[in-house]
Legacy VTK file of the C-alpha trace (Angstrom):
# vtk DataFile Version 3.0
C-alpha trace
ASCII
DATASET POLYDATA
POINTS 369 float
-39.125 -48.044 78.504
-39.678 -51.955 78.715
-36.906 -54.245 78.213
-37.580 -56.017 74.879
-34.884 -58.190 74.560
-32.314 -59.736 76.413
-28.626 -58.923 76.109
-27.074 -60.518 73.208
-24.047 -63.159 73.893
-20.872 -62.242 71.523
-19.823 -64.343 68.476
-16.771 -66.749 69.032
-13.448 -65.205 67.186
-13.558 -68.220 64.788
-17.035 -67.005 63.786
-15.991 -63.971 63.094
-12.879 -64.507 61.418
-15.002 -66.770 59.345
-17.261 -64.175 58.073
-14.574 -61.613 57.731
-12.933 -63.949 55.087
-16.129 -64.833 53.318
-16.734 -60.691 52.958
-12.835 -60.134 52.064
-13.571 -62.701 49.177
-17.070 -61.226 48.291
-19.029 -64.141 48.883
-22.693 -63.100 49.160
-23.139 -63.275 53.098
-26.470 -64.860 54.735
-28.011 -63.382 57.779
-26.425 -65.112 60.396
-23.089 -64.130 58.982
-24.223 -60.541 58.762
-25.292 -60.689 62.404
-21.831 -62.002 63.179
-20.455 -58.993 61.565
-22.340 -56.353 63.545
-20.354 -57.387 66.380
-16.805 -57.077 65.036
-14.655 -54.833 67.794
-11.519 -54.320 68.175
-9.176 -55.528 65.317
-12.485 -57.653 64.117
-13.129 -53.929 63.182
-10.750 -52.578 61.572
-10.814 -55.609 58.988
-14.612 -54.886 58.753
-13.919 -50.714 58.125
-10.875 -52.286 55.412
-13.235 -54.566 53.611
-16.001 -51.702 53.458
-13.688 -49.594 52.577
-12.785 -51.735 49.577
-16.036 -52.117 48.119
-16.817 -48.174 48.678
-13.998 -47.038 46.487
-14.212 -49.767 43.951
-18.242 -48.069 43.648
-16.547 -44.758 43.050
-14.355 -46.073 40.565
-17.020 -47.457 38.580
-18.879 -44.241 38.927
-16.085 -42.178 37.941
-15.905 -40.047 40.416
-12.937 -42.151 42.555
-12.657 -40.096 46.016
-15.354 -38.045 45.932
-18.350 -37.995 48.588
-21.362 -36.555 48.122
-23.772 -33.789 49.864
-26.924 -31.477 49.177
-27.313 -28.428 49.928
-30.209 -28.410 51.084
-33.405 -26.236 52.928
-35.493 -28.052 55.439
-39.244 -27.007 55.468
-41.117 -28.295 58.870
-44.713 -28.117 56.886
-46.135 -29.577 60.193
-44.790 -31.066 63.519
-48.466 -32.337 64.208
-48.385 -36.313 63.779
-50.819 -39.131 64.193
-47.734 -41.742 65.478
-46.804 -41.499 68.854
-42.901 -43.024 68.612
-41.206 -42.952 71.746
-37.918 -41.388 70.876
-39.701 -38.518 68.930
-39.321 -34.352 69.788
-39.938 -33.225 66.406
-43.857 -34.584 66.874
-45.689 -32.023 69.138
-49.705 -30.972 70.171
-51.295 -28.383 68.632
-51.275 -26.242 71.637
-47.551 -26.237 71.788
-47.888 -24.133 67.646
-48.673 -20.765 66.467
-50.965 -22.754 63.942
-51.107 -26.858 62.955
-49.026 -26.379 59.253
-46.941 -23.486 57.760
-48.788 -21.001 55.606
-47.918 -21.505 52.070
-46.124 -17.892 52.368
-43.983 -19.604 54.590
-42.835 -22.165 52.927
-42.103 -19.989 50.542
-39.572 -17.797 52.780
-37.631 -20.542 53.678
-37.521 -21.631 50.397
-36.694 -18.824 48.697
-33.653 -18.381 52.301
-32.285 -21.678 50.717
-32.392 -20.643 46.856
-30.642 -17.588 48.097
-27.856 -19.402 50.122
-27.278 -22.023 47.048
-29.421 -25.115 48.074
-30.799 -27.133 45.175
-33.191 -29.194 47.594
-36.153 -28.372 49.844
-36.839 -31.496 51.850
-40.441 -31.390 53.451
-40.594 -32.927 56.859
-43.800 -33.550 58.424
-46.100 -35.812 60.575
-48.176 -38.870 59.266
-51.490 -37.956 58.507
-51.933 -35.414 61.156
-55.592 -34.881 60.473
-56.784 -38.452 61.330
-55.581 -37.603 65.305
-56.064 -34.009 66.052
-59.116 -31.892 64.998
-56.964 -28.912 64.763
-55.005 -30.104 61.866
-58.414 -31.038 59.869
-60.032 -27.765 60.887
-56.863 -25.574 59.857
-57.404 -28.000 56.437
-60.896 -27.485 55.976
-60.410 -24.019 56.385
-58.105 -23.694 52.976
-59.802 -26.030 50.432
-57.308 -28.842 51.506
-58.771 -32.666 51.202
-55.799 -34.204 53.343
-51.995 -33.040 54.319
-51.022 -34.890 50.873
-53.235 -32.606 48.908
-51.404 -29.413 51.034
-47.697 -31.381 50.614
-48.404 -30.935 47.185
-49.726 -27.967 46.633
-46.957 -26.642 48.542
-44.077 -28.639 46.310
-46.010 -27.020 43.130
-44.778 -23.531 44.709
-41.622 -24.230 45.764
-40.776 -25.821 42.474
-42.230 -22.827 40.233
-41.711 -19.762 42.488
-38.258 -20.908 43.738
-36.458 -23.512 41.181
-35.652 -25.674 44.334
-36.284 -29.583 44.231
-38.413 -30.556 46.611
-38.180 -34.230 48.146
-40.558 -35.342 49.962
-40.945 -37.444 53.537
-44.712 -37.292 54.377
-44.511 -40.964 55.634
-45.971 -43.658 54.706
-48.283 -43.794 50.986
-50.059 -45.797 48.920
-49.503 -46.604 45.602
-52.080 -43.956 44.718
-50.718 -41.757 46.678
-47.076 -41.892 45.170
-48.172 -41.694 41.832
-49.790 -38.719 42.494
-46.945 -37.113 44.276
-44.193 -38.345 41.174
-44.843 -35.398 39.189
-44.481 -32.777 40.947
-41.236 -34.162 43.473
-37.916 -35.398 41.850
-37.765 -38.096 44.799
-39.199 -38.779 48.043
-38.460 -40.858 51.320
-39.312 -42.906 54.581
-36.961 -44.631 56.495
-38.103 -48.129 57.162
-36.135 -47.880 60.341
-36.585 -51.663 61.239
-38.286 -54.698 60.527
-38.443 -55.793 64.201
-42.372 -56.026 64.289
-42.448 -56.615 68.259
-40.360 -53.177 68.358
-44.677 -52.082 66.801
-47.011 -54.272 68.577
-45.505 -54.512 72.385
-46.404 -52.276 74.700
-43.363 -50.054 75.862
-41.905 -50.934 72.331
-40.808 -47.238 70.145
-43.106 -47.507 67.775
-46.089 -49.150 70.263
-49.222 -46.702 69.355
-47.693 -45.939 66.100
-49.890 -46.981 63.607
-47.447 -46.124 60.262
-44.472 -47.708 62.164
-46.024 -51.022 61.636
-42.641 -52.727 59.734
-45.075 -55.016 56.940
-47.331 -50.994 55.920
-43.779 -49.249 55.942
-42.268 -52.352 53.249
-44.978 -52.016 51.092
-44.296 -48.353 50.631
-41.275 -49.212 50.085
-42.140 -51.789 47.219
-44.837 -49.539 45.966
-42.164 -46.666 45.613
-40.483 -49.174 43.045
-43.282 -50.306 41.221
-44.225 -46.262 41.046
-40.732 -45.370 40.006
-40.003 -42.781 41.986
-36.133 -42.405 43.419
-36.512 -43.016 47.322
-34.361 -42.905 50.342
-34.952 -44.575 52.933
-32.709 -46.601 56.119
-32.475 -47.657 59.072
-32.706 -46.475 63.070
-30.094 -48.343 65.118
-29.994 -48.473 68.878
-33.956 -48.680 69.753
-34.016 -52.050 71.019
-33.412 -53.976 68.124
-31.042 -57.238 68.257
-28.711 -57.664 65.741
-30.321 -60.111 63.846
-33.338 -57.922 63.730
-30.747 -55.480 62.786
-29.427 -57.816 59.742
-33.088 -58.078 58.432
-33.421 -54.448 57.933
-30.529 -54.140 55.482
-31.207 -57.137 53.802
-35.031 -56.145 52.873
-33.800 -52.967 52.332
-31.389 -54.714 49.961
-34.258 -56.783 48.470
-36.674 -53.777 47.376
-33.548 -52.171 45.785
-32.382 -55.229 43.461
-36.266 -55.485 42.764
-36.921 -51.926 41.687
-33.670 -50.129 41.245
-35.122 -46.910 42.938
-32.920 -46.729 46.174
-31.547 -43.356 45.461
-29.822 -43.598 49.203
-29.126 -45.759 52.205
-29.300 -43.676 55.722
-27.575 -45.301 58.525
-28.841 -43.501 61.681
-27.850 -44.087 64.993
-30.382 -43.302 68.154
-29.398 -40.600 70.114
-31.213 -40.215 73.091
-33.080 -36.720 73.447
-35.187 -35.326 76.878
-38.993 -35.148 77.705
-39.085 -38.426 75.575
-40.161 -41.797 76.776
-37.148 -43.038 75.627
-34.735 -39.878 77.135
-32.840 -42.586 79.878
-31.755 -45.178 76.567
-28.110 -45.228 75.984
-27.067 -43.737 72.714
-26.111 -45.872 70.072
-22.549 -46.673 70.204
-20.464 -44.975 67.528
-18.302 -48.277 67.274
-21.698 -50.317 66.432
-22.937 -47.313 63.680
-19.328 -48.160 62.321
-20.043 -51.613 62.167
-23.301 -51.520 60.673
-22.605 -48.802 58.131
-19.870 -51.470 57.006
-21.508 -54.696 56.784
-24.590 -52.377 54.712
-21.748 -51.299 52.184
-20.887 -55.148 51.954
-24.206 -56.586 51.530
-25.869 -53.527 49.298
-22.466 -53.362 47.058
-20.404 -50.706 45.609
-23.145 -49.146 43.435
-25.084 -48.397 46.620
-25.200 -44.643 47.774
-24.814 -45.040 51.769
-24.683 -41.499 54.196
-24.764 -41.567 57.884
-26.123 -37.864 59.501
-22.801 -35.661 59.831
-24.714 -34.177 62.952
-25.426 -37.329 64.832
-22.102 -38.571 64.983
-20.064 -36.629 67.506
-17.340 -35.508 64.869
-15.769 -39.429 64.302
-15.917 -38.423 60.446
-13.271 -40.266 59.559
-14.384 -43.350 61.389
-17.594 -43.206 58.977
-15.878 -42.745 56.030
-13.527 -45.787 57.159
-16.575 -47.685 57.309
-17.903 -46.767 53.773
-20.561 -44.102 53.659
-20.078 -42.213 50.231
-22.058 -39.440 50.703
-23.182 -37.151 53.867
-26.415 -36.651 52.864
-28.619 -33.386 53.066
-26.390 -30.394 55.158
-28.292 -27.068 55.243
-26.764 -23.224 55.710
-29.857 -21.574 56.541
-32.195 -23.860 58.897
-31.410 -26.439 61.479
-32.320 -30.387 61.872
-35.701 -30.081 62.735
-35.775 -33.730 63.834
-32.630 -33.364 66.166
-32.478 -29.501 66.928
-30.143 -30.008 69.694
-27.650 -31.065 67.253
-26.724 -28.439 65.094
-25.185 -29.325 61.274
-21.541 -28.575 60.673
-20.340 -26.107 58.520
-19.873 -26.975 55.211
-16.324 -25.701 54.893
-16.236 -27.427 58.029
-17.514 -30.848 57.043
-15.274 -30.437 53.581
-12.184 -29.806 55.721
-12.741 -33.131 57.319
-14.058 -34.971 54.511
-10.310 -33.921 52.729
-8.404 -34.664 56.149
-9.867 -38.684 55.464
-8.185 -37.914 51.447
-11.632 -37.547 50.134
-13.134 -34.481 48.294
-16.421 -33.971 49.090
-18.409 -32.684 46.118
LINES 1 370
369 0 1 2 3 4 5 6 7 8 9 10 11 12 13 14 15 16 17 18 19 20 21 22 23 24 25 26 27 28 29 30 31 32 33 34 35 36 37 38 39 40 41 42 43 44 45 46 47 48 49 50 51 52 53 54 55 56 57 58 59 60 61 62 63 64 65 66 67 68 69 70 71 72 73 74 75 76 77 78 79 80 81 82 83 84 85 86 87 88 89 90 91 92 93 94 95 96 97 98 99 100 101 102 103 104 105 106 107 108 109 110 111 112 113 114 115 116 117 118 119 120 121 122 123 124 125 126 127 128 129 130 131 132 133 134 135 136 137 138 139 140 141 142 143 144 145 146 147 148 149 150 151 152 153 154 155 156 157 158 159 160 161 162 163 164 165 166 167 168 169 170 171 172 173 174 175 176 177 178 179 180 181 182 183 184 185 186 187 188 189 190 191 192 193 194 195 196 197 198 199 200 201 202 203 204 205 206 207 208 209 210 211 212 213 214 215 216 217 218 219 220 221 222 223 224 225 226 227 228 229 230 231 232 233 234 235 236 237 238 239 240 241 242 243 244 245 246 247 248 249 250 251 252 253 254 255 256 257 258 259 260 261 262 263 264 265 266 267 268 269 270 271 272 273 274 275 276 277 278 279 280 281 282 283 284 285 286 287 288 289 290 291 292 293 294 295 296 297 298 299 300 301 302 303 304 305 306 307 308 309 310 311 312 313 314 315 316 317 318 319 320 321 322 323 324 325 326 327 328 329 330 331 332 333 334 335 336 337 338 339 340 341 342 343 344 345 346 347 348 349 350 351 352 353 354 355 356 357 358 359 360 361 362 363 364 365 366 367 368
């Protein structure tokens, strides 16, 4: 991978003191203060994790459920691993040669759907490539072949199913859509998703960037989903990728446009904090991980700046079991945890148990629910 940016120089202790105070007393921050922020350490830290902390629980209260963080139960559904992106960091993308066939059979789907019903998942989240059939004739073919205009016309079909033959909710992440295509896609999924990931657009448009060749990581197409999802009305998740080159300014921007579409639309159902974790036979396979102390950070200063009435999960899988750390640093919710298939996206890392996860989640003096 290229070097994209050159390594950032430290705040000075009075800085961040100074922004620490302004978040204690819930002054709305600025970018440059946020930036500050990311870089708390040490004792800088553990204010940062207290202040988070602060405005988690004072969410809960409000909510009425004071101490309790959230999960699904959920079934994952890999409806294709076929992509038209080409992001650096990426195993769950593949060629068609590498498949028994370019998409699951509805049948399939169905299985694993009715595996999850069966184990007590309410969920089935769909996770697929972006418009698969616009790179590789095999996808379009296997298409053709079943009456299917596009993936989105087979991503819904195949929600219809699950939803009748299996009571399960399916949410969908098929990427990047168009107003059109949302509206379509509302009625028959009770929310959907993208992570924006980051809105560092030389991170798209330099080569040996991640998301260089990727034509739906371009940060501009992925906010206007986004918006769109608002004006559309349809509950969305969505967050951010730390640890892919990104400064921390660039960093800062992410959260607060995330933080813009929300206010906007009210339709942020979640906020995903996800730290990069470096996986083989990727481009990206010699990057340091993301360091757990910086996810802490980050997950902090995006409970500060999104509020108390934001729903914030980092990935219980990605985090090398520093639970309590995370739930220092304000997540309220784990996010979707399945019994019955594994993280497509990051295989190598399996989920935890849920009795397992619970037992933790209680160890920090939370219940998870």
């Amino acid at each position: 991978m290229a070097e994209l940016s050159s390594p950032e120089v430290p705040p000075s202790d009075t800085a961040l003191r100074r922004a620490l105070r302004r978040a204690r007393d819930g002054v709305a921050l600025d970018v440059a203060e946020a930036t500050v922020l990311l870089a708390a350490r040490g004792e800088h830290l553990d204010d940062l994790l207290t202040i988070a902390s602060r405005v988690r629980d004072a969410g809960l209260v409000a909510e009425g459920r004071p101490g309790v963080v959230t999960y699904s139960r959920k079934v994952f559904i890999p409806l294709t691993r076929l992509c038209r992106d080409r992001c650096h960091y990426c195993t769950f993308a593949t060629v068609p040669h590498r498949l028994p066939a370019a998409f699951l059979e509805r049948d399939e789907v169905l299985e694993i759907a009715r595996a999850g019903a069966a184990a007590g998942c309410k969920e089935a989240l769909f996770t697929l490539g972006d418009r698969p059939e616009e790179r590789w004739p095999a996808a379009r073919e296997w298409l053709d072949e079943r009456g299917y205009g596009s993936t989105l016309d087979y991503v819904r079909a195949c929600a219809i199913a699950v939803l009748e033959e299996t009571g399960l909710l399916p949410h969908l992440n098929p990427g990047v859509l168009s107003w059109a295509e949302l509206t379509r896609l509302k009625p028959v999924a009770p929310s959907m998703g993208m992570m924006l990931e980051t809105t560092a657009g030389r991170l798209w448009s330099q080569p040996g960037g991640p998301h260089y060749g990727s034509p739906d990581k371009e940060p501009a197409v992925r906010l206007r989903t986004l918006t769109d999802a608002g004006r559309v009305g349809v509950p969305f998740t969505t967050g951010i990728l730390i640890g892919i080159g990104e400064t921390r300014t660039e960093r800062a921007e992410s959260l607060f446009a995330i933080r813009a579409a929300a206010r906007a639309h009210g339709h942020i159902q979640e906020v995903i904090v996800q730290n990069f974790r470096a996986k083989p036979d990727t481009a990206m396979r010699g990057m340091p991980d993301a360091e757990l102390h910086d996810l802490a950070a980050t997950v902090a200063v995006a409970r500060i700046l999104l509020g108390p009435r934001a729903r914030i999960q980092a990935p219980p899988n990605l985090i090398a079991g520093e639970y309590d750390l995370l739930l220092r640093a304000g997540i309220d919710d784990w996010g979707g945890v399945s019994p019955v298939t594994p993280d497509h996206v990051s295989p190598e890392r399996p989920w935890p148990r849920i009795d397992e996860l619970a037992r933790h989640t209680a160890a920090a003096g939370f219940t998870m629910r």
